[in-house]
Phi, psi and omega in degrees: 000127173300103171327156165234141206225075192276325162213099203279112190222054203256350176254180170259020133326303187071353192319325190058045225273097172314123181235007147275339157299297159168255176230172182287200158331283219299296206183305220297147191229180157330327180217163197284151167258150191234151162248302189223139159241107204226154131308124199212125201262349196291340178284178150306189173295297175296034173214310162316287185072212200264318207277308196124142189263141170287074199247125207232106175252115179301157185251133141135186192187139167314317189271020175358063173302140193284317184267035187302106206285343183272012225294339190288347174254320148345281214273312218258349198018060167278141183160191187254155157269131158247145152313149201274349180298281164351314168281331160307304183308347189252335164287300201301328181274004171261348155283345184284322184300331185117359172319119175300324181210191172241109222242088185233140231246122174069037197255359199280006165239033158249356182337302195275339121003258199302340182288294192322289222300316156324283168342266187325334163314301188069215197280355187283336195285126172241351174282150159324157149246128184258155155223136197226143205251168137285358194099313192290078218212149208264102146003236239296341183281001183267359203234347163284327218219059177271141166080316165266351131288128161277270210271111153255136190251065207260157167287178143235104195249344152223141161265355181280152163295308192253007142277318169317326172286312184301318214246327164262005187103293202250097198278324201252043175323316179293288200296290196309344192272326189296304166299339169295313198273355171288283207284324179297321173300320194294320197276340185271304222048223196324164190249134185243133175251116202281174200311347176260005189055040167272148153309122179230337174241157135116178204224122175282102195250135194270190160193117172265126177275122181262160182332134245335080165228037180286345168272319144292035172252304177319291174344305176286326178236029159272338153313309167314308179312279193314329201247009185228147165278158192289130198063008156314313181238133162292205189204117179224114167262139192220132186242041181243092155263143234172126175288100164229158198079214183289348205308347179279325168271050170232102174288354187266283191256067171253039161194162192263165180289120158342137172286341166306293184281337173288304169289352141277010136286343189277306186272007180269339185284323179301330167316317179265020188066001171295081189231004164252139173125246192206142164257118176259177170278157179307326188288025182255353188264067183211157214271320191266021166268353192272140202279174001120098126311056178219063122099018182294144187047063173235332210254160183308120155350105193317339163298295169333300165311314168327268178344307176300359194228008181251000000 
């Protein structure tokens, strides 16, 4: 059955978006939007693996970030409307395909979609469900879909308030990401890996360090330090930041982060014993990890269609 959504309070937006009418804040309308659903090699190790994360990207988001490397689907919401019956269909054809888990990106304001759309799956769907955030995410819409995430993937992406404001929008960005990233460890808890060291549990928080930002990058993970016990949470710092979007009417981030600064947030982290989790490499800061947007695996396979209609 298609959720119906009359006054959409599913973000800390709050908009109060009638979405059988048309759309909220984020984007989101009556039915889920899609741009692509692929096999994706790009994540971490422990999510990619050797096969490819089964990764399904919703179209529009809350946080509309000026420097968003997904922005034509995020900002610009491009993408398809499917039925929710579809989207089931598309986690089992992307487990058939080899997928390690089911990766699904910017979805919390389709939350009750995908918990239907989980349902309708059952016992066939047998991969994890990841779910990956910008952080910016509502306690109780995380509370539709407890027991059908395994691996939550959230950004932390500030602790200052008016960078959160300059660059997101959203001043109050920190305390909703921090209570957020609070109810996702209580609901997976410890991160469990099976025998290939695929993520099978648990809750990965990413941070990307952006352009003068090393003290608030400290900042995000001196929280981290205070609020998790050491391997409670893994940890993935990312130096692929890239001027996209709006990032140019910003004079601080029209340019990538300096190697000077990405290793000296990398080594304030080692400090702080934050040492399970991931570092990417500097060669990770290029225009061609952002994948390819024009709707792959969203529409049923041409065969298939045939068949519905005979």
């Amino acid at each position: 059955m298609e959720p119906v959504i009359t006054d959409c309070t599913l973000c800390p937006r709050q908009c109060h978006a009638d979405r059988t009418r048309g759309q909220g804040f984020c984007g989101g309308g009556g039915k889920v939007k899609l741009a692509r659903a692929a096999l994706h090699s790009w994540e971490e190790p422990c999510i990619s693996g050797k096969k490819g994360s089964g990764t399904v990207f919703f179209s529009g988001c809350p946080l509309q970030c000026c420097f968003c490397q997904n922005y034509p689907i995020s900002c610009e919401n491009y993408g398809a409307e499917i039925p929710v019956e579809r989207l089931a269909e598309i986690f089992l054809e992307l487990q058939g395909q080899g997928a390690h888990n089911i990766n699904l990106v910017s979805a919390g304001h389709y939350a009750p979609w995908v918990a239907e759309a989980l349902r309708l799956c059952g016992d066939k769907l047998s991969i994890p469900v990841v779910y990956n955030s910008g952080g910016y995410e509502s306690v109780n819409t995380l509370r539709l879909l407890e027991g059908k995430v395994d691996v939550y993937l959230p950004d932390l992406k500030y602790a200052d308030q008016e960078r959160a404001l300059r660059y997101s929008g959203a001043a109050d960005y920190f305390p909703v990401a921090a209570a957020a990233i609070r109810e996702m460890v209580r609901q997976v808890g410890l991160p469990v890996f099976d025998k290939e060291g695929m993520l099978q549990k648990g809750v990965v928080i990413r941070h990307l360090v952006l352009p003068g930002g090393m003290k608030d990058s400290m900042s995000v993970l001196d929280w981290v330090a205070r609020s998790f016990r050491p391997g409670e949470v893994l940890i993935s710092l990312m130096s692929q930041y890239t001027p996209f979007y709006r990032s140019r009417e910003f004079q601080e981030l029209g340019r990538r982060v300096s190697t000077y600064e990405y290793n000296k947030v990398a080594g304030y982290m080692m400090d702080l014993g934050l040492t399970q989790g991931f570092m990417q490499e500097r060669s990770s800061a290029k225009e061609e990890y952002t994948p390819e947007f024009a709707l792959q695996g969203v529409f049923a396979p041409a065969s298939e269609e045939k068949r519905d209609h005979c």
